[in-house]
Structure formats: structure tokens, C-alpha cells
VEXDREN-2710 file (C-alpha; in Angstrom, 1 decimal):
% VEXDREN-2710
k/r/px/py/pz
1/UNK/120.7/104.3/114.8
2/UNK/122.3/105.9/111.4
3/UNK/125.3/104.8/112.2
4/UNK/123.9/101.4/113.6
5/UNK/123.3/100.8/110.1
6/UNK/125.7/102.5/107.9
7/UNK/128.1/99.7/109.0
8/UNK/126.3/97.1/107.3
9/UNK/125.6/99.0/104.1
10/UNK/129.3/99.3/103.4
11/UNK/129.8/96.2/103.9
12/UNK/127.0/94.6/101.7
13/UNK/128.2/97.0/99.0
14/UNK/131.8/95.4/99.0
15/UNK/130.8/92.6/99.2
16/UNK/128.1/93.2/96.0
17/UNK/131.2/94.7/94.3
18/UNK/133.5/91.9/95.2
19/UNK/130.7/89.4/93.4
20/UNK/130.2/91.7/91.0
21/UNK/134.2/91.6/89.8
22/UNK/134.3/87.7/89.8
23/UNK/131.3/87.3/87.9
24/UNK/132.8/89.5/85.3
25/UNK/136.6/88.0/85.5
26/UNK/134.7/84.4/85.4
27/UNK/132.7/86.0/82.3
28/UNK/135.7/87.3/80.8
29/UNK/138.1/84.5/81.2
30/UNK/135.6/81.6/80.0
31/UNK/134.8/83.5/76.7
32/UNK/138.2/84.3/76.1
33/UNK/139.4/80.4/76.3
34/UNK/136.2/79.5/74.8
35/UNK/136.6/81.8/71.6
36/UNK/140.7/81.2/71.1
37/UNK/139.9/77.3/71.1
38/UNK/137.8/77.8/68.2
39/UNK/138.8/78.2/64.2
40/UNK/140.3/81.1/63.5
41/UNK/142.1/81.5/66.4
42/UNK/143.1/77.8/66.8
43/UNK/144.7/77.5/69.7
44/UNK/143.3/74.2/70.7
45/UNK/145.1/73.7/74.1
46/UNK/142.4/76.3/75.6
47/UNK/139.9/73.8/75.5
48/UNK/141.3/71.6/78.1
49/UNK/141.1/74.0/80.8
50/UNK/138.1/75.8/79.3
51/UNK/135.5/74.9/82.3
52/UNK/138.3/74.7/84.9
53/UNK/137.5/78.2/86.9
54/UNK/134.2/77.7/86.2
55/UNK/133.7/74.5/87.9
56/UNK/135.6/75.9/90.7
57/UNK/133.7/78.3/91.4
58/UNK/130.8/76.3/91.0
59/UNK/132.4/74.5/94.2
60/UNK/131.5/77.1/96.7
61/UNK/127.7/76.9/95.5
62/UNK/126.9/80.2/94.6
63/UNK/123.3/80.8/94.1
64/UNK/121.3/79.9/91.6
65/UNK/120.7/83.4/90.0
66/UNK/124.9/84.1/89.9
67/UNK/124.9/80.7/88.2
68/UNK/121.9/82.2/85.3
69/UNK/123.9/85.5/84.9
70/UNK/127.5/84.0/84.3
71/UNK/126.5/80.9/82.2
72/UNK/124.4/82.9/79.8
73/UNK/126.9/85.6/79.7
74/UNK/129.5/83.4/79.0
75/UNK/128.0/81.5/76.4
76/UNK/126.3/84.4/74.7
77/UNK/129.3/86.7/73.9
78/UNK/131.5/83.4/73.7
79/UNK/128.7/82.4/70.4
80/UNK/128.6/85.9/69.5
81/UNK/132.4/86.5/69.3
82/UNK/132.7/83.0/67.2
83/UNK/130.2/84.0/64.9
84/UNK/130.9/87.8/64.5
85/UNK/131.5/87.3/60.5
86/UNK/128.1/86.4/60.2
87/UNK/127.2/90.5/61.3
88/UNK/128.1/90.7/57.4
89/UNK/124.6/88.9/56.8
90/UNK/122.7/89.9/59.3
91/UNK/123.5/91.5/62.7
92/UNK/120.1/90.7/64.3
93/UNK/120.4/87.0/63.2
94/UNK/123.8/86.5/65.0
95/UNK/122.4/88.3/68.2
96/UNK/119.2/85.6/68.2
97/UNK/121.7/82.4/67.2
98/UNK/124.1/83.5/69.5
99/UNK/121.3/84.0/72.5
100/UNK/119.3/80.9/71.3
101/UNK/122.6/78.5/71.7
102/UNK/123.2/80.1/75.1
103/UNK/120.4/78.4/76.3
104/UNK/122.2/75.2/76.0
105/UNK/125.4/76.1/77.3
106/UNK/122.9/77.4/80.6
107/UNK/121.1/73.7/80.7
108/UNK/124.7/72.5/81.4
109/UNK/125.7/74.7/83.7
110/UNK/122.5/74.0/85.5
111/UNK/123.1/70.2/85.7
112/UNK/126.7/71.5/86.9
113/UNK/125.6/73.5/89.4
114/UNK/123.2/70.2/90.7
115/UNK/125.7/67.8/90.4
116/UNK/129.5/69.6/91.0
117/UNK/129.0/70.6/94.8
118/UNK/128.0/67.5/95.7
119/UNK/130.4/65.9/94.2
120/UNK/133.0/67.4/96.0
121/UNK/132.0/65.3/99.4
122/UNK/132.3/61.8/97.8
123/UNK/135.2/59.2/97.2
124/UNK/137.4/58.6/94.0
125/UNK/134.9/56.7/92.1
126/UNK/131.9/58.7/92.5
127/UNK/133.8/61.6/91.9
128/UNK/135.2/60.0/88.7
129/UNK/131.3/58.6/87.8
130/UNK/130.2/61.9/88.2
131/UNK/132.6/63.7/85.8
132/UNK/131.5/61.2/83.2
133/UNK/127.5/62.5/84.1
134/UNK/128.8/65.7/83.4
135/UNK/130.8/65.0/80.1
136/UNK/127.7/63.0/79.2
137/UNK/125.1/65.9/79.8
138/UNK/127.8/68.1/77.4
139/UNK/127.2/65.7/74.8
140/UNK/123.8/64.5/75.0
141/UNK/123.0/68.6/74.4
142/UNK/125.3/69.3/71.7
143/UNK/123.3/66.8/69.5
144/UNK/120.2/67.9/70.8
145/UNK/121.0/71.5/69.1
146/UNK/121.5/69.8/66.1
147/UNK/118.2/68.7/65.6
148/UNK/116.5/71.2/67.0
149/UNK/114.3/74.0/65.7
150/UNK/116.1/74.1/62.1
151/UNK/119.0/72.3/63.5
152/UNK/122.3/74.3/64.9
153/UNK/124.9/71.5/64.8
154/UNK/128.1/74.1/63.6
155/UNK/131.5/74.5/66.4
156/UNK/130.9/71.3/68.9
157/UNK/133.9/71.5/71.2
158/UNK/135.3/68.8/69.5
159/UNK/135.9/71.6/66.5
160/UNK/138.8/73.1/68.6
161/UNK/140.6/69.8/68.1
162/UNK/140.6/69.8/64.0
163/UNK/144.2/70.7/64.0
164/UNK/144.7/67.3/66.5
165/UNK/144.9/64.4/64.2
166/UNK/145.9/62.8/67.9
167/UNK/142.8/63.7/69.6
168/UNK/140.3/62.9/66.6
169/UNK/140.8/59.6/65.6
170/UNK/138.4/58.1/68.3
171/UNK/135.8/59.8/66.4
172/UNK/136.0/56.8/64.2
173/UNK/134.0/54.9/66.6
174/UNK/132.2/57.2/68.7
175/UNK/131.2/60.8/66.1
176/UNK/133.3/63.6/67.1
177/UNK/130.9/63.5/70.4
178/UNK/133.9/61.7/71.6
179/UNK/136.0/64.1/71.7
180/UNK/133.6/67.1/73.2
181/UNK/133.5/63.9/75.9
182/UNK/136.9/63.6/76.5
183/UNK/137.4/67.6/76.6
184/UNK/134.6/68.2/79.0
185/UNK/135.8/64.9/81.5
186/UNK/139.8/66.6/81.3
187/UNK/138.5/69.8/82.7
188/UNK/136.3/68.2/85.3
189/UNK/139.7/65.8/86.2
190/UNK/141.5/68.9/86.0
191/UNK/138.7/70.6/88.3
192/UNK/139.3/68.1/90.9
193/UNK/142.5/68.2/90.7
194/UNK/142.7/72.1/91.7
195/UNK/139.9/72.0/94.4
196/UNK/141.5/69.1/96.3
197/UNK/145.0/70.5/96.1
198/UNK/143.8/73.7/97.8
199/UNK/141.9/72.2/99.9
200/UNK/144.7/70.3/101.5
201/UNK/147.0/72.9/100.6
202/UNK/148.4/73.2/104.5
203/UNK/149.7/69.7/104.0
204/UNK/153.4/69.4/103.2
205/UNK/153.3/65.5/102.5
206/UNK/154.3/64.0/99.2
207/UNK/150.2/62.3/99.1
208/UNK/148.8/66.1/98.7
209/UNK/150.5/65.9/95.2
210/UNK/149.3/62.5/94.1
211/UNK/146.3/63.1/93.0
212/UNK/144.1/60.3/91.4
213/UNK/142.0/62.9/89.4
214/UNK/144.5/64.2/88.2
215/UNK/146.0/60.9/86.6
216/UNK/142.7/59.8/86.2
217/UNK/142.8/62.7/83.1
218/UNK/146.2/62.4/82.3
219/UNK/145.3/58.4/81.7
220/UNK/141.9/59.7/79.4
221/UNK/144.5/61.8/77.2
222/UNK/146.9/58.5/76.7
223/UNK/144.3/56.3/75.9
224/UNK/143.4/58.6/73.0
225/UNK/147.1/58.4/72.0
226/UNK/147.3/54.6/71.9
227/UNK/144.1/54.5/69.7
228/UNK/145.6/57.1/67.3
229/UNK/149.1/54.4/67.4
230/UNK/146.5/52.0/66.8
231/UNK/144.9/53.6/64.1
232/UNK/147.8/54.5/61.1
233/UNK/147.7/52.2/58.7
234/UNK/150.4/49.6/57.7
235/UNK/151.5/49.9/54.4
236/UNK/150.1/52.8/53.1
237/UNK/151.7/53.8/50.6
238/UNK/151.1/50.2/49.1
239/UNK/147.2/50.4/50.0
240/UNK/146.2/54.0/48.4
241/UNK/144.7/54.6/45.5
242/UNK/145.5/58.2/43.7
243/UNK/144.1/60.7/41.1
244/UNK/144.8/64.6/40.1
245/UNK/141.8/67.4/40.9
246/UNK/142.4/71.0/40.1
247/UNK/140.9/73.6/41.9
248/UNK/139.5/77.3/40.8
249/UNK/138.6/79.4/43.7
250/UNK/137.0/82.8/41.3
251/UNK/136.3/84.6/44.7
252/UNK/133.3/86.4/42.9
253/UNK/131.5/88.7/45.2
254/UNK/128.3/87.7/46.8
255/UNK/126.0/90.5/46.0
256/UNK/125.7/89.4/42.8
257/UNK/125.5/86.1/43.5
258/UNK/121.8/86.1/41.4
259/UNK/121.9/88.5/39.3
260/UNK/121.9/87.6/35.9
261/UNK/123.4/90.8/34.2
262/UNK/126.3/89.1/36.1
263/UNK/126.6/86.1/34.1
264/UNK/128.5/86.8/31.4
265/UNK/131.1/88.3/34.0
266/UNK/131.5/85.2/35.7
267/UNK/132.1/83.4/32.4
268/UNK/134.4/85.4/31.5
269/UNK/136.1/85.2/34.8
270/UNK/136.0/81.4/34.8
271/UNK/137.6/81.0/31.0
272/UNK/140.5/82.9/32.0
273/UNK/140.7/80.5/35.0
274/UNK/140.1/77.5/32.8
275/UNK/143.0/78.4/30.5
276/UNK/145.3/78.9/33.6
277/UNK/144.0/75.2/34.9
278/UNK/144.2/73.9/31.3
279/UNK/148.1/74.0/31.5
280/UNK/148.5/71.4/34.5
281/UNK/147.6/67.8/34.8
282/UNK/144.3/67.0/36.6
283/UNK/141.7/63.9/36.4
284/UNK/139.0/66.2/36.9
285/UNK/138.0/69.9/37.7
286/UNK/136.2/71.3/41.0
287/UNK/134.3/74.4/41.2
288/UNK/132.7/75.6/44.4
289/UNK/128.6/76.7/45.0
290/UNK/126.4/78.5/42.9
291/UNK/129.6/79.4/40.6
292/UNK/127.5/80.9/37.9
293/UNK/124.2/83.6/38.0
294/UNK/122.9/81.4/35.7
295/UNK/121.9/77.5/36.0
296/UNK/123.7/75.4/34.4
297/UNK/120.4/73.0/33.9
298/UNK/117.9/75.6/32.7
299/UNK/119.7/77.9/30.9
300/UNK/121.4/76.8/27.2
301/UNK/124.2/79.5/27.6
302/UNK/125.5/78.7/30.6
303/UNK/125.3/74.5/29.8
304/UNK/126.9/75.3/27.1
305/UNK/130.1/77.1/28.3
306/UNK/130.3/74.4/30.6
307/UNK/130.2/71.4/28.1
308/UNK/132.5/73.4/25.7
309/UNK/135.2/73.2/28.2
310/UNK/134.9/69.8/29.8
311/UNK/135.6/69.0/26.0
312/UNK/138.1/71.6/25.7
313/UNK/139.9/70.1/28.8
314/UNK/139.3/66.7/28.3
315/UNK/138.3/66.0/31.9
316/UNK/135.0/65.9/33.7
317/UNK/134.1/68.7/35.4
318/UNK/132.4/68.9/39.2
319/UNK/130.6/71.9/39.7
320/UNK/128.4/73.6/42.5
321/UNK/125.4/75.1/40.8
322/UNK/122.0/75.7/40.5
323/UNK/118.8/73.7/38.3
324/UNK/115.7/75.8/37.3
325/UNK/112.9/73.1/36.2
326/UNK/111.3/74.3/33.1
327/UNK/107.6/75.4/33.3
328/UNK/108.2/75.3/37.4
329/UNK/109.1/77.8/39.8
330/UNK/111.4/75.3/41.6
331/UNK/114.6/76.1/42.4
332/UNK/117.7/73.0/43.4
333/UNK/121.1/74.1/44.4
334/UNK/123.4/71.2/44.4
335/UNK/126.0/69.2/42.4
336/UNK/125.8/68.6/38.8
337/UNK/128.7/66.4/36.8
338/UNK/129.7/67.8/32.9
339/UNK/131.9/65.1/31.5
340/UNK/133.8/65.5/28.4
341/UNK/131.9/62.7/26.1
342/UNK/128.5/63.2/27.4
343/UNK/128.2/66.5/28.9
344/UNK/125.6/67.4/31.6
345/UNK/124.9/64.1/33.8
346/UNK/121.1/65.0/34.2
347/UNK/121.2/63.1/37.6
348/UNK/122.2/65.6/40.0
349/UNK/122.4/65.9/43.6
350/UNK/119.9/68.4/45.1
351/UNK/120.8/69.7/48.5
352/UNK/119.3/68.0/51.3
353/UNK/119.6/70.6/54.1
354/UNK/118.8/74.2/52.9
355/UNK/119.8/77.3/54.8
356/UNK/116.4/78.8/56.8
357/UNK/115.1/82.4/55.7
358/UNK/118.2/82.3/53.4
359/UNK/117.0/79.3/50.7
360/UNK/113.7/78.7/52.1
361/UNK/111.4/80.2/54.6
362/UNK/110.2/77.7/57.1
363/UNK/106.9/77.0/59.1
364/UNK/105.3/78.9/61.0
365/UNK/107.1/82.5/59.2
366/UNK/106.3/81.5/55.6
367/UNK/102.7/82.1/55.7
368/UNK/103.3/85.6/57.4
369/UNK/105.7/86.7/55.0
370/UNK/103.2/85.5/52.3
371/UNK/100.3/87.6/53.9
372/UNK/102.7/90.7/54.2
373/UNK/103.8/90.2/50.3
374/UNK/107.3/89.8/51.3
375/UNK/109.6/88.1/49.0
376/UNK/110.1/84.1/49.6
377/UNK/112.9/82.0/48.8
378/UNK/112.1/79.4/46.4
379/UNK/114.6/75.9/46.5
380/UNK/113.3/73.4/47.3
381/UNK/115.3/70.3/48.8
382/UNK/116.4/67.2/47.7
383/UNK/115.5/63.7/49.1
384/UNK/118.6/61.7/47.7
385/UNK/122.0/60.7/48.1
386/UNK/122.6/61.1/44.4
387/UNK/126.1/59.8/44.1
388/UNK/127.9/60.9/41.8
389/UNK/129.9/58.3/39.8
390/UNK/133.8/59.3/38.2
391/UNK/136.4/57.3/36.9
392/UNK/140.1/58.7/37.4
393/UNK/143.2/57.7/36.7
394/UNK/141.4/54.4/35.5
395/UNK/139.7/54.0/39.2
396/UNK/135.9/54.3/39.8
397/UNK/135.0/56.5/42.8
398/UNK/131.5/57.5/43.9
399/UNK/131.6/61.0/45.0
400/UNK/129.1/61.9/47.9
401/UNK/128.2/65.6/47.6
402/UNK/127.8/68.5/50.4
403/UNK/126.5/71.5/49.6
404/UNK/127.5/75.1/51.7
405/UNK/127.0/74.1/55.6
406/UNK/125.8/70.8/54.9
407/UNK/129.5/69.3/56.2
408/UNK/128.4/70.3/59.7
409/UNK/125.6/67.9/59.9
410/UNK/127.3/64.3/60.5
411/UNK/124.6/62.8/59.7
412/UNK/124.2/63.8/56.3
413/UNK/128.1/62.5/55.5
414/UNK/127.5/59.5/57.1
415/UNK/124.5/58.7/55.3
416/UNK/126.2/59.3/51.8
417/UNK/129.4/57.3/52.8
418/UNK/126.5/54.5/53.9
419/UNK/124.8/54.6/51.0
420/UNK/128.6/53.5/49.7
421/UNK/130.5/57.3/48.9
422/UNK/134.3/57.0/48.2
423/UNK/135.4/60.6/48.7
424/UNK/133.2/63.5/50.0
425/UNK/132.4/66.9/48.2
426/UNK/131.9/70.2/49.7
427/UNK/131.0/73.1/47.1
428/UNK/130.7/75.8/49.2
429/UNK/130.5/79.8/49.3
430/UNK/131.6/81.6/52.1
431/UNK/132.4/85.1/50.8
432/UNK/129.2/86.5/51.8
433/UNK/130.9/86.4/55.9
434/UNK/134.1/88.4/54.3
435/UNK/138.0/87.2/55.4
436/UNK/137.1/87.2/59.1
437/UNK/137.7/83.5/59.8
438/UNK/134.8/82.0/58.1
439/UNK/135.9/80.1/55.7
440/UNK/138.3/78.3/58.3
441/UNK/135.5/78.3/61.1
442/UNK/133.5/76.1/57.8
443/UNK/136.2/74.1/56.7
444/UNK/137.5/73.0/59.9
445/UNK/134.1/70.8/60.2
446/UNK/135.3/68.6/57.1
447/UNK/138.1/67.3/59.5
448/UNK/135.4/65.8/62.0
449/UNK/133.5/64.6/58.5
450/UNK/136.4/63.1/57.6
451/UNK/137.5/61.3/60.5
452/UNK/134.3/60.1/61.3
453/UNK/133.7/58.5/58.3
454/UNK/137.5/57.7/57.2
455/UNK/137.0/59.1/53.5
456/UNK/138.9/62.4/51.9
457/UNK/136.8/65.3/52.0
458/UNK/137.9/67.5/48.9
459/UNK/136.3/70.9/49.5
460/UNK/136.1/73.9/46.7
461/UNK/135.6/77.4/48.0
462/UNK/134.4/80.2/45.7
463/UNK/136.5/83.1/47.9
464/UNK/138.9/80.6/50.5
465/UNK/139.6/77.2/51.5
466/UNK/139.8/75.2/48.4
467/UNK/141.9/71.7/49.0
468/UNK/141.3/68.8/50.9
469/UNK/141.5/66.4/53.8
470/UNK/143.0/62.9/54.0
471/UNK/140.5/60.0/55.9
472/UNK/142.3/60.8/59.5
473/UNK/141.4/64.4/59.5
474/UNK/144.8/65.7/58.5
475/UNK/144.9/68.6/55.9
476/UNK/147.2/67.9/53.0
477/UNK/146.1/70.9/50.8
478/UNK/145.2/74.4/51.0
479/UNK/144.8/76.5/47.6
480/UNK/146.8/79.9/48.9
481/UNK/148.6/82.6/46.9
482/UNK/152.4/83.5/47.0
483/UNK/151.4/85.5/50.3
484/UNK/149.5/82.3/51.9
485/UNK/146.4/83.3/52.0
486/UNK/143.3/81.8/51.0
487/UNK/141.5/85.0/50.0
488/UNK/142.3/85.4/46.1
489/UNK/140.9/84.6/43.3
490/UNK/143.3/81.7/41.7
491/UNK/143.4/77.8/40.7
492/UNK/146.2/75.0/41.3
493/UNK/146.1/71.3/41.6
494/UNK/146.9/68.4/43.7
495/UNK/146.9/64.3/44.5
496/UNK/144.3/62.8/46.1
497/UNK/145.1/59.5/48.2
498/UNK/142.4/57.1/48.6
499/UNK/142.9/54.5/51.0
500/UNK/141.7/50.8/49.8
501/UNK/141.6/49.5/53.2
502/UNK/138.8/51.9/55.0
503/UNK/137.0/52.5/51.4
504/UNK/136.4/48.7/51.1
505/UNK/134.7/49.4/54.6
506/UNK/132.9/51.7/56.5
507/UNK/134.0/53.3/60.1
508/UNK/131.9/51.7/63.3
509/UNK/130.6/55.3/63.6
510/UNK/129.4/55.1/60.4
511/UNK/127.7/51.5/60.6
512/UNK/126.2/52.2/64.3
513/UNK/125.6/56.6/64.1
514/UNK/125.1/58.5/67.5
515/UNK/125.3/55.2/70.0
516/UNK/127.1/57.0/71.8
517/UNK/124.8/60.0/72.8
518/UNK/122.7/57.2/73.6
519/UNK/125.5/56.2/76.3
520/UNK/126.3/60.0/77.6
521/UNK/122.4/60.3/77.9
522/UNK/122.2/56.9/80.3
523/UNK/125.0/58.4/82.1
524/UNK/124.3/61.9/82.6
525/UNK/120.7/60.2/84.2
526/UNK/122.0/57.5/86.2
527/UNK/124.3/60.4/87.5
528/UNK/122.0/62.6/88.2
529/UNK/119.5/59.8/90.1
530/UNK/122.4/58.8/92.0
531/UNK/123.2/62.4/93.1
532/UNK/119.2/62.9/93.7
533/UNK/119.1/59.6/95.8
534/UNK/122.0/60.5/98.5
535/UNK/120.5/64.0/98.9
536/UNK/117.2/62.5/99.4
537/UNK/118.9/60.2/102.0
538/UNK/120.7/62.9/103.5
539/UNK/117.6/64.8/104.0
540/UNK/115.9/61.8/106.1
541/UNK/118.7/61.0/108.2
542/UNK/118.7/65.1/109.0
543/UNK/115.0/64.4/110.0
544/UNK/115.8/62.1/112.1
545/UNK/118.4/63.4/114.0
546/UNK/116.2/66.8/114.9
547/UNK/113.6/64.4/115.6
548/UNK/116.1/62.3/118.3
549/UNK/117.3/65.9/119.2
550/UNK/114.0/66.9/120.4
551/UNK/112.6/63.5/121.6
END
């Protein structure tokens, strides 16, 4: 009887530890492609096999609580990994982001799990219909998490692309939702690819290697190429219009970003910088977030420095900053203009999207902080485009402003290059996440911006990646020191090409928005109803055969 059973036993067990070791490689090998798509790492071919083992495996229909344990694995250390510089802020906070996004990476996998395995069974064009449900389903989620809760819109797959000028350009029409479509229908083409090769892999015949999926990818990836051929512009250098910015990056460190003993510091740090500047030729100046302790509206010191030396320079000056309202306890951090005739352009642009538990505490937590006595944050948003006007080089441009992680919210760039924005701003701060890959991780999100909107984005960072991006998402300057790196404190100054043609007109993402989650959405449910109607058939015509059986 003991040994009746001991059989079995060893057998479950290696079979438990066989699961076991897939799971984990599965774990292992989709976080790794996953994380080395993604800014820093940048290796952006990872993305188009990214989902491939996981979709096979998804083809032998493991059970549903094997499907639970590697998604959210997966998708947890793959979040946690790509935001490990934000431990610097707070190591609980990246543990809860990093769980809370897993969630929708797991709804995918779900709809996967539903859809893939019977999938597998049908002919070309059902197969190829469903691969759009599930590229759909991708999308239709990523913008979801962007509006959800307080709205988590940062590294969309589309992100491991920014170095792509190729891939991106159909962003022009569709967001860069478009490309996290593309990516996610490539790996399931790919997916098909693999699955029906070894399943006919005991035919020798010259058909077993012509596979439609296959091509049927391979045709997705062309047509992106001929809309990038179709996209560069005849004539360019005849249709561009072109001023001079200078950067300063001061790389002042974030623990005193507020303290106002610190002030006089960063003054001083910034005239040295300004003399430096002061001996090349620039049409304006561009300083990053928050660059002084002090606001520049609300305090007479600081406003002063600054209109001293947009005199002094003889050029406007762009700065990130902050406004304290006299006689109020209201805070603004956004964009303020100092011109050399005028000074301080009282009309400001007030950030629209503020950072949660960071520059404000939101419903339900603020009232249970407040009962506990705990310190609040005080800024309040603003409820405006706010262009901001600049003539350079004898052209008029209307800037529209970003302020720190607003650049990964396409809707807020879109709406400032609607409201009629020649060139985007980003005045940013990411030295608070240290010289782990943040600031690239940040910037690379101005490339989507960018593309999607066709304007420049010119970005200034207070400690890395000052320079700026052209309208098709390629990067023509990076601020670096004699050892390449953006991590120093340091100015310079470059050209700025504005193209006439696209800022005479807007981009048909820009006119129409997210029309195109609106598409994914119809086809991840038509998908999905289709799929839910054949099983259903299936089912009956089971019935009836037991039912003729036993008759």
C-alpha cells in the first residue's frame, strides 16, 4: 500500500517542480525583455518578441491560477525594475505603483488566456482578427491607466520605440497607442508563427516554412516604413523656421529644493552660469523647475535677480518656478516669462497636472492627514493653457508649457498645441531619482509628445537631459559634458528648427485625440463576442452529440 502510493508522490513532485521552473524561466525571461526594451536600457528590438514565450505557453492552456501567478509576477518586478530610481523617494510608493500597474498587465493576460487557445483551432483570418482583439485589449488598457485613480500614463510600450523615428511616425495619426498596437500584433504574428511551425515540425515540405502569420507581421512592420517614407518633408530646409536657446542645467540638489536659507546659493550658482551663457549667442534662455528656493512672483529678491539679468543679457528668459499669491496660502508651480524690456510677464502658466501626495494630497487621504495634523502640500493647479508668447530671431512662437511629468500625459500636449502652441516646454526636475536612468526614462516621453503632435519639444533639466526634440521624434540635442554625460552642472546652446508646414497645421491625432482607443476597444469586444459565440456553439453541438449517443 506504501509503496502503492509513493509512486505517485514522486511523480506529482516532478512534475510540481517541472511547473515550478517554467513559471520562473517564463517570469524571468518576460521581465528581462520587458525591462531592456525600456529607457535606460534602450534596446528597443526586445519589444517585438516581448510576449512571444508567453503566448506560447499560453497555447497549451495552463490553468487559470499558473496564468494569475506568472502575469502578476511578471509585470510586478518588470514595473518595479523600471521604476527602481524612484526607491530614492520612496521605497513603499514604488512597491504599491509597481503592484497597482500589475493589475493591468494581469487583465491582459486574462483576456489572453480567454482568447489565445482558441485561437489556435481557427483559419488565417480569424487567427489574424483575433491578434488585432488582443493588440486592441493592450491598448484600450494602457489608456485606461492613464486616467485612472490619479492617472498612471508613464512607459506605454510604445516608449521602447523613442529611439525609432521609423516606428513612431504613425503616431501622428493614431497617439503613440499605435505603436503599443503594432508591437503587441508583431509578437502575436510572431506567436503564431512559432506554434504552427512546431506543430508541423515533422513536415519536411517547403509550405511548413511559408507561414502567412509570419508575413502577415513582417507586412505590419513595412507598412510603418512606407508611412515614415511618406512622412519626411520635401524641402525642409526651405520650410523651417530657426532661433538660438541656451540652456543651464545647475544640477542643485533636491533636499533643498524649499529651503529658503538656500536661496542665495542658488543665485549665486545661477550668476556664475549666466556669465558663462552670456558669452554665446542665444534668442532666449531656458531654466528647468522650481530653479530657485524662492518665487520668482512673491518674493522682490529673487524677481529681481531675474529681471537684472534678462536686461543684463538682452534676451527673454524662460524659467521653471514657483508663485506665492500675497495674503494667500496658495502655492502655483509653473512657467513664468522675464523679458528684457518688461520683466516678469504676470501671465503665467500654472501646472495643470500636480504630482499626488507630493504637491498635493488628494481625496479621500487629505482629510485623514488633516485629522492626524500631518503636514499638507499646498499648490494648487492651474485651469489654463497659458501660452506663452516670444518673438526670436524676428519670428513669433507661442510656447506651450509642461511642467515635471506632465509630458507623459498626451493629452495635456495636445491640448496646448490645439489651443494653437508652436513649440512645447518641459521644465522639469529629476534629481530627486539620482543618475539611475530617470532623467532618460522622463525624457524619452517628449519623443511620443513630439511626434504626436509634430511640434519641437525643447526640454530643460535641473540635474540631466537639457536639449530638445525635432517634430518627428528625433533628438537633435543633448546638453552633456566633455565625458558625455548628462549629470553635471553646466550650460550650452543650440538651433531650434521649426517647421512652417506642420506649425501652420495640426497632426490628425491632434484634431481627432484617442479615436483610436475607441477602435482597439470595438475590436478587442467584437473579438471576444466572436470567440464567446463559437464556444457557445461548440458547447450545444457537444450536447447534442451525447444526447444522439445515448438516444
Amino acid at each position: 500500500m506504501r509503496g502503492g502510493h509513493y509512486a505517485p508522490t514522486i511523480s506529482s513532485l516532478k512534475t510540481m517542480k517541472h511547473s515550478v521552473l517554467i513559471k520562473c524561466f517564463l517570469v524571468l525571461l518576460t521581465t528581462g525583455l520587458w525591462v531592456s526594451s525600456m529607457p535606460p536600457y534602450n534596446v528597443a528590438e526586445s519589444a517585438y518578441v516581448l510576449f512571444v514565450p508567453l503566448l506560447l505557453w499560453v497555447s497549451t492552456s495552463p490553468n487559470w491560477k499558473s496564468v494569475t501567478v506568472v502575469g502578476l509576477c511578471s509585470a510586478f518586478f518588470s514595473w518595479l525594475l523600471l521604476f527602481v530610481w524612484l526607491r530614492h523617494v520612496t521605497y513603499i510608493g514604488t512597491i504599491i505603483l509597481s503592484f497597482y500597474l500589475a493589475f493591468y498587465a494581469l487583465a491582459w493576460i486574462y483576456f489572453v488566456r480567454f482568447m489565445w487557445p482558441r485561437l489556435l483551432k481557427k483559419g488565417y483570418v480569424a487567427r489574424t482578427f483575433g491578434s488585432l482583439s488582443v493588440a486592441g485589449a493592450w491598448v484600450f488598457l494602457e489608456w485606461l491607466r492613464s486616467y485612472m485613480i490619479y492617472g498612471t500614463p508613464m512607459a506605454p510600450l510604445a516608449l521602447s520605440q523613442w529611439q525609432r523615428p521609423v516606428i513612431l511616425q504613425v503616431s501622428a495619426w493614431t497617439g503613440a497607442y499605435g505603436v503599443s498596437f503594432f508591437l503587441i500584433f508583431f509578437n502575436c504574428c510572431i506567436a503564431l508563427a512559432f506554434f504552427r511551425l512546431i506543430q508541423n515540425r515533422r513536415e519536411m515540405t517547403v509550405s511548413r516554412w511559408f507561414n502567412t502569420d509570419f508575413y502577415t507581421g513582417v507586412g505590419s512592420l513595412l507598412l510603418l516604413f512606407f508611412i515614415f517614407i511618406q512622412c519626411i518633408p520635401n524641402n525642409l530646409n526651405n520650410e523651417r523656421e530657426s532661433f538660438d536657446v541656451a540652456f543651464v542645467q545647475p544640477n542643485f540638489q533636491p533636499l533643498k529644493e524649499w529651503d529658503p536659507f538656500a536661496n542665495s546659493e542658488r543665485l549665486a550658482v545661477l550668476e556664475t552660469e549666466f556669465r558663462r551663457v552670456g558669452l554665446l549667442d542665444f534668442d532666449t534662455l531656458l531654466l528647468p523647475e522650481a530653479v530657485t528656493a524662492n518665487p520668482v512672483l512673491g518674493d522682490y529678491d529673487t524677481l529681481h535677480f531675474f529681471e537684472s539679468w534678462a536686461q543684463e543679457l538682452q534676451s527673454p528668459i524662460l524659467s521653471g518656478n514657483t508663485a506665492h499669491i500675497e495674503d494667500s496660502l496658495v502655492w502655483y508651480n509653473g512657467v513664468f516669462k522675464i523679458s528684457a524690456t518688461s520683466g516678469l510677464d504676470l501671465a503665467f502658466y500654472a501646472k495643470r497636472r500636480l504630482v499626488p501626495f507630493g504637491e498635493y494630497v488628494p481625496f479621500p487621504f487629505d482629510g485623514l492627514l488633516k485629522s492626524f495634523g500631518a503636514a499638507q502640500g499646498s499648490f494648487k493647479k492651474g485651469d489654463s493653457l497659458s501660452l506663452i508668447p516670444m518673438t526670436l530671431n524676428g519670428h513669433t512662437f507661442a510656447f506651450g508649457s509642461l511642467v515635471c511629468y506632465e509630458d507623459m500625459f498626451p493629452d495635456l500636449a495636445r491640448a496646448s498645441v490645439l489651443g494653437g502652441a508652436d513649440v512645447l516646454f518641459v521644465a522639469t526636475n529629476d534629481a530627486w531619482y539620482g543618475e539611475e536612468g530617470a532623467a532618460h526614462f522622463h525624457a524619452a516621453h517628449s519623443t511620443l509628445r513630439a511626434v504626436e503632435n509634430r511640434r519641437p519639444v525643447l526640454r530643460s533639466g535641473n540635474a540631466g537631459w537639457s536639449g530638445w526634440i525635432d517634430a518627428f521624434g528625433k533628438v537633435r540635442f543633448i546638453l552633456t559634458d566633455s565625458t558625455q554625460s548628462i549629470y553635471f552642472r553646466g550650460s550650452g546652446a543650440t538651433t531650434i528648427h521649426v517647421n512652417k508646414s506642420w506649425s501652420q497645421r495640426k497632426s490628425f491625432y491632434t484634431e481627432r485625440g484617442d479615436w483610436f482607443v475607441g477602435v482597439c476597444l470595438l475590436m478587442a469586444l467584437t473579438g471576444y463576442l466572436i470567440i464567446l459565440k463559437t464556444k457557445h456553439q461548440a458547447t450545444v453541438s457537444e450536447s447534442s452529440l451525447c444526447s444522439s449517443i445515448n438516444s
